[in-house]
C-alpha beads as a LAMMPS data file, in Angstrom:
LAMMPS data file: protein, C-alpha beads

343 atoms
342 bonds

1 atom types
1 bond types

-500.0 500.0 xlo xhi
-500.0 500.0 ylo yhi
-500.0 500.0 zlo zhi

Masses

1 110.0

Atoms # bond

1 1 1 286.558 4.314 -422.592
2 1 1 284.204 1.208 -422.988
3 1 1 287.705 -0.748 -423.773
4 1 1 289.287 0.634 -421.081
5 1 1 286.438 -0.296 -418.525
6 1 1 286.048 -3.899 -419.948
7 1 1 289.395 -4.338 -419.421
8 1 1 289.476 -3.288 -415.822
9 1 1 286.594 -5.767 -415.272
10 1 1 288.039 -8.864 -416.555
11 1 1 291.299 -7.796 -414.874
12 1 1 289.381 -7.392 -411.322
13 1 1 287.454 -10.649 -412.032
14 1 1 291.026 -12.365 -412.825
15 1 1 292.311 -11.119 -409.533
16 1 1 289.054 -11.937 -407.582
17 1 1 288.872 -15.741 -408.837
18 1 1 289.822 -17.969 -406.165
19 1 1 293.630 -19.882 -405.837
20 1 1 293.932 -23.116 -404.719
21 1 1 295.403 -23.540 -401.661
22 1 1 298.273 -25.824 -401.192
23 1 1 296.672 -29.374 -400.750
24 1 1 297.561 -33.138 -400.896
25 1 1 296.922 -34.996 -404.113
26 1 1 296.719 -38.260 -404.584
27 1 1 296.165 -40.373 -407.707
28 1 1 295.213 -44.482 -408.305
29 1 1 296.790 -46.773 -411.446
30 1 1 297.153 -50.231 -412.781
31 1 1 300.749 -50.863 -413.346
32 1 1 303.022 -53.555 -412.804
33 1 1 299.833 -55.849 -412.705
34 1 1 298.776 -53.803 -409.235
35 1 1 297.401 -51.217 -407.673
36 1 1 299.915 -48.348 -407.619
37 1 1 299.130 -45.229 -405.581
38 1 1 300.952 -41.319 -404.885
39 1 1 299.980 -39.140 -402.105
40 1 1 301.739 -36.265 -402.024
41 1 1 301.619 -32.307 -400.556
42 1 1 301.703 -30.102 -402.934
43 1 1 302.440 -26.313 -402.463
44 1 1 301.188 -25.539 -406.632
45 1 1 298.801 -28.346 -407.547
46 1 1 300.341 -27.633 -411.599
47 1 1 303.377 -29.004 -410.395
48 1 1 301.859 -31.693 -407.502
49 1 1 300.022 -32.993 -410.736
50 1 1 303.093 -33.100 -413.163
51 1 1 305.183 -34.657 -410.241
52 1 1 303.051 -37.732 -409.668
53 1 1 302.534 -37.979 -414.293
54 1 1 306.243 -38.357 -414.006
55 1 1 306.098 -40.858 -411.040
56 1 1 303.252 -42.922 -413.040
57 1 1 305.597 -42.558 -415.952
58 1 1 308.775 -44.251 -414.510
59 1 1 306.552 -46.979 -412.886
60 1 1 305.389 -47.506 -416.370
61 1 1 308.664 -47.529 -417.741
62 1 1 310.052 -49.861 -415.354
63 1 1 307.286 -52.629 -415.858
64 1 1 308.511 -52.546 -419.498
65 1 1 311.622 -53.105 -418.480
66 1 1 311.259 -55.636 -416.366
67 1 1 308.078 -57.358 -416.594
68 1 1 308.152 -61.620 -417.044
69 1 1 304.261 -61.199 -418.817
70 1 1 305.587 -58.804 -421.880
71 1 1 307.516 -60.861 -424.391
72 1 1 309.378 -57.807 -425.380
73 1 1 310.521 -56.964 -421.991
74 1 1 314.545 -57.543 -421.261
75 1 1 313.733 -60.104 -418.403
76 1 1 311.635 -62.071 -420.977
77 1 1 314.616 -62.234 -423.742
78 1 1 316.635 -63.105 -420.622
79 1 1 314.390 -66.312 -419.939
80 1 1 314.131 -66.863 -423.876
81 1 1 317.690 -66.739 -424.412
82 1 1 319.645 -67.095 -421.530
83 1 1 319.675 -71.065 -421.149
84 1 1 321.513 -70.316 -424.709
85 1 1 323.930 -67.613 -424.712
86 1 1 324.264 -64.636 -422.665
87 1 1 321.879 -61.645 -423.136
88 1 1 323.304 -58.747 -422.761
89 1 1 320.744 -56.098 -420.916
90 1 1 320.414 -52.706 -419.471
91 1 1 322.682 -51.819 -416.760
92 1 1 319.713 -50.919 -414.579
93 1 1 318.365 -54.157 -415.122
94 1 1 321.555 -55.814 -414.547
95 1 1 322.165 -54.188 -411.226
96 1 1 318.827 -55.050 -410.006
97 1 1 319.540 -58.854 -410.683
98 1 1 322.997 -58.475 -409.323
99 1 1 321.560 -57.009 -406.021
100 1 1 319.137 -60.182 -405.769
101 1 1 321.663 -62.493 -404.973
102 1 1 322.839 -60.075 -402.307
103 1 1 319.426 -61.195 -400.702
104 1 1 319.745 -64.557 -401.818
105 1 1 323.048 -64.854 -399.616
106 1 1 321.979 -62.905 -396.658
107 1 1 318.280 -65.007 -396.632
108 1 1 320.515 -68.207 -396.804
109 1 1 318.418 -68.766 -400.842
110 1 1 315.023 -68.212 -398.955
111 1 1 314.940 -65.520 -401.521
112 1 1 315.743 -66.671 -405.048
113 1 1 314.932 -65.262 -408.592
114 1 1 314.916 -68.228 -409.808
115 1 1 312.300 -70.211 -408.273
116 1 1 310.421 -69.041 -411.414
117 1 1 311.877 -72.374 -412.748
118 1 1 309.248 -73.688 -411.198
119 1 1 306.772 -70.713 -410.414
120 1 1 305.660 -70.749 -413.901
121 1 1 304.020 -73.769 -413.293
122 1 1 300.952 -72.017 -411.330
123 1 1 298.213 -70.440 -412.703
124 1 1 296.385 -69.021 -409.939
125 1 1 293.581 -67.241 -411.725
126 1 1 292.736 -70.865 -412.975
127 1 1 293.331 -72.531 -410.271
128 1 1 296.223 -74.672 -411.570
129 1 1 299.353 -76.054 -409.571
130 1 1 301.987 -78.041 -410.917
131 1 1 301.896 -81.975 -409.771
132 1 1 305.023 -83.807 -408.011
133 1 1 306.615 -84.636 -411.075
134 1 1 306.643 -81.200 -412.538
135 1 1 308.278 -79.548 -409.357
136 1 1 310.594 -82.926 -409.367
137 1 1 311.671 -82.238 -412.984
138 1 1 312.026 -78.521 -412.654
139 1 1 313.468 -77.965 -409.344
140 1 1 317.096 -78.939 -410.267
141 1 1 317.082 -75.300 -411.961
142 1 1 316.054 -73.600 -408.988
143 1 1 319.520 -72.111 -407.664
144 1 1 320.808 -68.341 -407.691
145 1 1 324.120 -69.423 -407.481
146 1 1 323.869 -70.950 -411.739
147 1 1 323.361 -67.084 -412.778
148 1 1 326.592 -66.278 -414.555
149 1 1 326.515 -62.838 -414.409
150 1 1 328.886 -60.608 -416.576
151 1 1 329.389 -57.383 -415.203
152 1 1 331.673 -56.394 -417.952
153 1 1 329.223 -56.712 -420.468
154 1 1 326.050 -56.223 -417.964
155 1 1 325.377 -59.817 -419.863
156 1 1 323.034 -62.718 -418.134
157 1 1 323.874 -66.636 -418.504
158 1 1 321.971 -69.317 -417.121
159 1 1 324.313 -72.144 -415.927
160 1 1 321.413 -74.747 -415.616
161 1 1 319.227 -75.632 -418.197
162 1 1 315.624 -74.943 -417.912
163 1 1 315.583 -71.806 -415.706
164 1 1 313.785 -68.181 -415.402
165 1 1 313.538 -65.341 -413.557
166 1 1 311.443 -62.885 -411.975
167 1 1 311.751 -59.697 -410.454
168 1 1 308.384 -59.762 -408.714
169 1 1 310.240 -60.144 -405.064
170 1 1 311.820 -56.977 -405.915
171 1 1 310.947 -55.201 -409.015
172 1 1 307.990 -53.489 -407.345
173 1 1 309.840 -52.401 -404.622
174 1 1 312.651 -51.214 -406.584
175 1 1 310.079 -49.407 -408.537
176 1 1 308.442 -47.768 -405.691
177 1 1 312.265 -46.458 -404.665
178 1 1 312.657 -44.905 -408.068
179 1 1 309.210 -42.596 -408.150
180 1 1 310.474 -41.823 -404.245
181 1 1 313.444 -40.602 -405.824
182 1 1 311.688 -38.406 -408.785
183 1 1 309.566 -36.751 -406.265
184 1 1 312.698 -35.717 -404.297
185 1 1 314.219 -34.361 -407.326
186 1 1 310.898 -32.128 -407.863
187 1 1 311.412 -31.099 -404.339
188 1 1 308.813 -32.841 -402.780
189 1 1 309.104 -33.179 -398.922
190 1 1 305.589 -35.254 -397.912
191 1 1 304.556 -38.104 -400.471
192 1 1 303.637 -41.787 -400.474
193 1 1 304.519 -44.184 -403.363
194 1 1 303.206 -47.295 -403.278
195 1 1 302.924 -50.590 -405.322
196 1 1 300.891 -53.622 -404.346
197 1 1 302.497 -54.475 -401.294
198 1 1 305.291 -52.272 -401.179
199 1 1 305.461 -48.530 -399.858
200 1 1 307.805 -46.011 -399.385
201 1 1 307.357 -42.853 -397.155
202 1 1 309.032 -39.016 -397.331
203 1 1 308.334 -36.882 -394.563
204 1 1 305.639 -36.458 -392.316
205 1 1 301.446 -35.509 -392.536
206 1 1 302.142 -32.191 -391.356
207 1 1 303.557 -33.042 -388.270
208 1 1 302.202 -36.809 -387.710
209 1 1 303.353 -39.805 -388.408
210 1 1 301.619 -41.645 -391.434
211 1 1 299.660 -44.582 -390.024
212 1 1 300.321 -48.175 -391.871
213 1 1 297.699 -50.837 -391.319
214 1 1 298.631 -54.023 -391.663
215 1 1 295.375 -56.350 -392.716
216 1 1 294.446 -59.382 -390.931
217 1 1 295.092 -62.694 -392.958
218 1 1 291.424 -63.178 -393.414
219 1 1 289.896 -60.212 -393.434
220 1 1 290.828 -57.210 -395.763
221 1 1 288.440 -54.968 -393.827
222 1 1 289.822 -55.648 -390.087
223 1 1 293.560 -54.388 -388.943
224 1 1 295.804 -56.595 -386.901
225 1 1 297.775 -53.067 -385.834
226 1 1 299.343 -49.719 -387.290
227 1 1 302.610 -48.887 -387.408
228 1 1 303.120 -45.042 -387.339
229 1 1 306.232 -44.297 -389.696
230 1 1 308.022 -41.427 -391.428
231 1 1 310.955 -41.437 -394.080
232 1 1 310.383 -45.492 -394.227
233 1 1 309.955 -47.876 -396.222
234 1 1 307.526 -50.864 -395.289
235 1 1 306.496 -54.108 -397.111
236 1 1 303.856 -56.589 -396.542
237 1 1 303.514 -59.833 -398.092
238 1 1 300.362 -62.248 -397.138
239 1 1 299.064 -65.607 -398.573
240 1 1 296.128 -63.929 -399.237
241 1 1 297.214 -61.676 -402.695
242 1 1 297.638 -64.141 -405.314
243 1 1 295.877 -67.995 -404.422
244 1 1 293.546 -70.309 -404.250
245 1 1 292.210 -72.900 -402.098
246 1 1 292.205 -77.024 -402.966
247 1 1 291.890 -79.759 -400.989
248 1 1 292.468 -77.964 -397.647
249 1 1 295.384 -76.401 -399.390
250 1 1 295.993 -73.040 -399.971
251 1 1 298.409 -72.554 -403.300
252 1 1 299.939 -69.035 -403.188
253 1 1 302.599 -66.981 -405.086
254 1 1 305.315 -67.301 -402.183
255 1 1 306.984 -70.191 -403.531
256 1 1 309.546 -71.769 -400.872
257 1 1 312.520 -72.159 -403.523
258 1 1 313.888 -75.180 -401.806
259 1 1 310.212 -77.466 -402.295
260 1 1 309.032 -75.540 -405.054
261 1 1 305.695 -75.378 -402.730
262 1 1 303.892 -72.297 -401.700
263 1 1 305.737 -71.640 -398.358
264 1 1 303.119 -71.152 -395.287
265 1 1 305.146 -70.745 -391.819
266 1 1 303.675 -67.182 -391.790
267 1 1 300.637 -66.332 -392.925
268 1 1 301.705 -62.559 -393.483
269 1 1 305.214 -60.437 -392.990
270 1 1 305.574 -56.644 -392.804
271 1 1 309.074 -55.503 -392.848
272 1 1 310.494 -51.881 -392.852
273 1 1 313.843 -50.308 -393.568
274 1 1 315.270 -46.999 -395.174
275 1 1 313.805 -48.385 -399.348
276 1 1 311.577 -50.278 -400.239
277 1 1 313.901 -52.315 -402.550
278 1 1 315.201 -53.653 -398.924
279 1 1 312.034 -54.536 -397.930
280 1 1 310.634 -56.320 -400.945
281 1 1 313.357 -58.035 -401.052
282 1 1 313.079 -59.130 -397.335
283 1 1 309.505 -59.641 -396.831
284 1 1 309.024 -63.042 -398.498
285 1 1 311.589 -64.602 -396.535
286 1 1 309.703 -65.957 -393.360
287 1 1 307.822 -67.412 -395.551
288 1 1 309.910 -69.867 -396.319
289 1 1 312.482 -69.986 -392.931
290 1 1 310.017 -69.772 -390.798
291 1 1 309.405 -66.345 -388.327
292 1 1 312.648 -67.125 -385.900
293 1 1 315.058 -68.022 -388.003
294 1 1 313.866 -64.743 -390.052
295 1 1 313.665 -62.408 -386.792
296 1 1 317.282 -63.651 -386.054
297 1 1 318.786 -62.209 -389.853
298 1 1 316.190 -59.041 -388.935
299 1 1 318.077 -58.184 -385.922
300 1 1 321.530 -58.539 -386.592
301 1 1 320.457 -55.888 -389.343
302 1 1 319.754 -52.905 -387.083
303 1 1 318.262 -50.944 -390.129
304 1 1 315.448 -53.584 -390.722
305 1 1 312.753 -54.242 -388.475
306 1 1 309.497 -56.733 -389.126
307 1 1 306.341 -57.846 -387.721
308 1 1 305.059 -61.648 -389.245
309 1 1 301.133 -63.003 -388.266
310 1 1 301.920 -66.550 -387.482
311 1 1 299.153 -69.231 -388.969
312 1 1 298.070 -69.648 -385.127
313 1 1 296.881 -65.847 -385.040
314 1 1 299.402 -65.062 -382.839
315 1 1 302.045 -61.598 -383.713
316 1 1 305.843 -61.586 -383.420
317 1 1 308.124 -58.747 -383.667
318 1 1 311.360 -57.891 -384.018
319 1 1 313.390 -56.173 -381.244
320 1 1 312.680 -52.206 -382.767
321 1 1 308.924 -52.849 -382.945
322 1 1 308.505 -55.142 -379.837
323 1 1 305.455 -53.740 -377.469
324 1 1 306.806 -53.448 -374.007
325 1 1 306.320 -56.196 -371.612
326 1 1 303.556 -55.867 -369.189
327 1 1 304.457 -54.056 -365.477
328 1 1 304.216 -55.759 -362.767
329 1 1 301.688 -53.631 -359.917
330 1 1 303.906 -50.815 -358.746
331 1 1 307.147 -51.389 -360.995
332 1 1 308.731 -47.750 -362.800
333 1 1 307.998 -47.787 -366.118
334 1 1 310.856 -48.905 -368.683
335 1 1 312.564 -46.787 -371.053
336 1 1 311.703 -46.988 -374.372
337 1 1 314.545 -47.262 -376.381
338 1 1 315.125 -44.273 -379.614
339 1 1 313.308 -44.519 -382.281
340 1 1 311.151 -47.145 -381.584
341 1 1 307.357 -48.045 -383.083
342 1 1 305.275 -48.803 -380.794
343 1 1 302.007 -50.160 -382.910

Bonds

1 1 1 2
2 1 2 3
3 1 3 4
4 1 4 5
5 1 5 6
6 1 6 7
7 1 7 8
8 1 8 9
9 1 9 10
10 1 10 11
11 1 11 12
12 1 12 13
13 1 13 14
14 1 14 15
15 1 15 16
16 1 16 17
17 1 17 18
18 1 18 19
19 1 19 20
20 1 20 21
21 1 21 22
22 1 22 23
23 1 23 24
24 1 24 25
25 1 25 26
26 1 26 27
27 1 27 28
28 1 28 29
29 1 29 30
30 1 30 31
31 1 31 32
32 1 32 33
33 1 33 34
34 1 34 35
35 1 35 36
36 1 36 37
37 1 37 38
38 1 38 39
39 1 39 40
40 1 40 41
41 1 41 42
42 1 42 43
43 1 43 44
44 1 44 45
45 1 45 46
46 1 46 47
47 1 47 48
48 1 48 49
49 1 49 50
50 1 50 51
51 1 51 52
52 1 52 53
53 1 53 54
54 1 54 55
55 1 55 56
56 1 56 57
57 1 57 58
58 1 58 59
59 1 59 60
60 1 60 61
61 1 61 62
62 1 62 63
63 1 63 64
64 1 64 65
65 1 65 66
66 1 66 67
67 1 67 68
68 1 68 69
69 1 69 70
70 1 70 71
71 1 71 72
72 1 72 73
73 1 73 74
74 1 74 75
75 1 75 76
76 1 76 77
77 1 77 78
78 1 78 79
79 1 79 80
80 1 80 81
81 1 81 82
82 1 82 83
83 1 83 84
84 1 84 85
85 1 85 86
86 1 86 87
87 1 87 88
88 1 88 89
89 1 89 90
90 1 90 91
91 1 91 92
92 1 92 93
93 1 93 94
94 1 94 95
95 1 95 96
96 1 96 97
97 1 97 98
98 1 98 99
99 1 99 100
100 1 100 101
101 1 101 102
102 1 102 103
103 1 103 104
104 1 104 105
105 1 105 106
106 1 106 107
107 1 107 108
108 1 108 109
109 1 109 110
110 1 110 111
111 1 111 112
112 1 112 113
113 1 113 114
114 1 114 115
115 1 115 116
116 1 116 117
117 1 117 118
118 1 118 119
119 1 119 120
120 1 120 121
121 1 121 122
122 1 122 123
123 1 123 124
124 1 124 125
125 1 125 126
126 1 126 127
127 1 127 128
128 1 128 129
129 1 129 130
130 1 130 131
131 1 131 132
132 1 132 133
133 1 133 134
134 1 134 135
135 1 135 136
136 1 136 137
137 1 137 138
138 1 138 139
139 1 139 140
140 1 140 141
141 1 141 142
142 1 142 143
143 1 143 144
144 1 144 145
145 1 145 146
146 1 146 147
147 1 147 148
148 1 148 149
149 1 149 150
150 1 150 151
151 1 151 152
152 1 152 153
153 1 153 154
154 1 154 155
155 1 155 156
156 1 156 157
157 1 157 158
158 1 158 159
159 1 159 160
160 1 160 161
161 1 161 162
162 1 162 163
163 1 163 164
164 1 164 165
165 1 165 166
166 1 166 167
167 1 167 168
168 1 168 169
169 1 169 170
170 1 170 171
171 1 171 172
172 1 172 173
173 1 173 174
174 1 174 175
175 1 175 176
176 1 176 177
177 1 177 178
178 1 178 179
179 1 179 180
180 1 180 181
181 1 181 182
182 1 182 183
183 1 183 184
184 1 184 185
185 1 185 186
186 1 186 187
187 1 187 188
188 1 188 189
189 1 189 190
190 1 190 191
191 1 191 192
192 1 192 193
193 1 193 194
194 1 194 195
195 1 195 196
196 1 196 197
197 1 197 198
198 1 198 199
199 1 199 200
200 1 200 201
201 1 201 202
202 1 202 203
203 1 203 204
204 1 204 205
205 1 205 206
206 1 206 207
207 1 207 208
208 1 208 209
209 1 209 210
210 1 210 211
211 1 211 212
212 1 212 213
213 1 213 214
214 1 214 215
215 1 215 216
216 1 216 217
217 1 217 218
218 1 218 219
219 1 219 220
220 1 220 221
221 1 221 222
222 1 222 223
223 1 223 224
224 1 224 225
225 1 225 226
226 1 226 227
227 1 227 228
228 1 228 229
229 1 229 230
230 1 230 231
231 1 231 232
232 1 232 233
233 1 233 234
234 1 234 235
235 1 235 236
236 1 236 237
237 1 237 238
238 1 238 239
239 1 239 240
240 1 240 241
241 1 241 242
242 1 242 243
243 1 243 244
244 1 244 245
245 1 245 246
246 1 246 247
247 1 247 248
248 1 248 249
249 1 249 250
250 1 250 251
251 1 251 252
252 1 252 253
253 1 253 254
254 1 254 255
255 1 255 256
256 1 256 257
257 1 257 258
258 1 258 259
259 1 259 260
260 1 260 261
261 1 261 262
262 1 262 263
263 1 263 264
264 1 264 265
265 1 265 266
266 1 266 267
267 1 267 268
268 1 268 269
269 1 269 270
270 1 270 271
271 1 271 272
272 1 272 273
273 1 273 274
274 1 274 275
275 1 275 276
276 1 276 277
277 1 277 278
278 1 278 279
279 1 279 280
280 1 280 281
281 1 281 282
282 1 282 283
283 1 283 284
284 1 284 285
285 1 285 286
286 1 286 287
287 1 287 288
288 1 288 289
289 1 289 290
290 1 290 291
291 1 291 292
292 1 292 293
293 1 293 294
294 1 294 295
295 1 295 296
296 1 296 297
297 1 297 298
298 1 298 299
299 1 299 300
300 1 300 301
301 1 301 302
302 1 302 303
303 1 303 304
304 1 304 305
305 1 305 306
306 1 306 307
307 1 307 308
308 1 308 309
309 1 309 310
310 1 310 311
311 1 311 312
312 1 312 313
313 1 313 314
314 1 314 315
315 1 315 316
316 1 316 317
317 1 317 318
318 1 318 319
319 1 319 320
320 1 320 321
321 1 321 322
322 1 322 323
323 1 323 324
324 1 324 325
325 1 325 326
326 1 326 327
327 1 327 328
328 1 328 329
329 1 329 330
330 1 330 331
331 1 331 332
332 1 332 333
333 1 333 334
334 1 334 335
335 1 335 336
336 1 336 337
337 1 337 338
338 1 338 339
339 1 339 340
340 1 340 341
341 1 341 342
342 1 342 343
């Protein structure tokens, strides 16, 4: 009988301990050289916690992949080899190269792989920039169009001597896409993925929008505006992540592939479309064409819209995210066109 009642006490105390409620979850790592975050809702925290391992996991995986700092990374045989021979490489790798010069052609080469040819040259943690001469001598190599890509044999050839790669424009957001897409698989309908910069959104909070702040320039505790968004993607890219000041000059990673300068006719640009891929590969390019010659490719694109903080202060926006103009005294308000963010 004593078995019998110990039994029905840890059974009752089994059955009395609490369950935890469905929650969000959310977890912090440094991967890919940044700050890589998952938010997610999750209905059985056992799986929530096993859904962002495996999104930590392929993040992980895809830095090895791809990464320019890891000598034994396919991108880094790729710049060892390449000016040789062709190095043949993953297919995943190899599509994600391909699909850069898709951006290359539709930024007019404001977006180019291959300005590491030259982007090597900095060393922003120390403060070092390459002089006239360098960027003289290795700008010639500087051009997406001498990547003689073999799709046959998903092999790379550089056509110029002296040039490199790196998927840093778009690796991260590619990156983001894939732990977007593991969630999915998991059945996961409201999560956040993000890398440095680069963020993709599923779903809703619970029948809200998520909020995105985009930072002011020169302040990483004030917000220039929010853009509420759901089943998004959204990029920023500032002058602010990787530089350094000299001479009144400010050296950052957003190298204009034409000068081999840091570019600077925005000082920040937020762009959003269905993956994150899209915008990472988008969001460098006022940078270097300047805000109206990049809001022009934005809106022929009608899946694409961007907001860029001009080095005056001032805001532009493209035509989905434009605030309304201001009514004159007595005038009907205007209709707000579907789907529009209004920040």
């Amino acid at each position: 009988m004593n078995r019998i009642a110990t039994l029905l006490t840890v059974v009752a105390l089994v059955c009395a301990a609490p369950v935890r409620a469905a929650d969000w979850m959310e977890r912090t790592e440094a991967i890919m050289g940044t700050r890589c975050y998952v938010e997610l809702w999750a209905d059985d925290p056992v799986k929530g916690n096993d859904a962002i391992d495996a999104v930590m996991a392929e993040l992980r995986r895809i830095d090895a992949l791809m990464s320019h700092y890891k000598p034994e990374s396919e991108l880094s045989q790729i710049n060892q080899y390449a000016n040789e021979r062709a190095v043949q490489v993953d297919k995943e790798l190899f599509d994600l190269i391909k699909l850069s010069t898709h951006f290359s052609q539709i930024t007019e080469g404001a977006f180019d792989i291959t300005y590491a040819s030259v982007g090597y040259l900095y060393d922003y943690p120390n403060h070092i920039h390459p002089s006239e001469a360098q960027i003289r001598a290795k700008l010639p190599a500087v051009n997406w169009r001498n990547l003689l890509l073999d799709e046959a044999h998903y092999s790379v050839r550089f056509e110029h001597p002296g040039m490199r790669i790196d998927l840093g424009g778009i690796g991260k957001g590619y990156a983001v896409d894939r732990g977007i897409e593991i969630l999915k698989a998991r059945g996961v309908a409201r999560a956040l993925v993000t890398a440095g910069g680069d963020s993709r959104i599923i779903g809703d909070r619970m029948g809200k929008p998520w909020l995105v702040a985009i930072r002011h320039p020169d302040n990483p505790n004030k917000v220039v505006t929010r853009i509420p968004l759901s089943d998004s993607a959204v990029s920023t890219s500032g002058d602010y992540e990787r530089f350094f000041d000299e001479g009144g000059v400010r050296y950052h990673h957003i190298i204009d592939p034409h000068t081999g300068h840091s570019a600077s006719k925005v000082r920040s640009a937020t762009i959003l479309a269905p993956t994150a891929t899209q915008t990472d590969g988008m969001s460098k390019t006022a940078f270097v064409l300047g805000p109206e010659k990049a809001l022009e490719i934005i809106n022929r694109m009608p899946e694409y819209d961007a907001v860029f903080v001009l080095p005056d202060g001032k805001m532009l926006y493209s035509n989905g995210l434009r605030p309304p103009e201001p009514r004159p005294p007595g005038a009907a308000p205007a209709a707000t066109g579907a789907g529009s963010a209004q920040p």
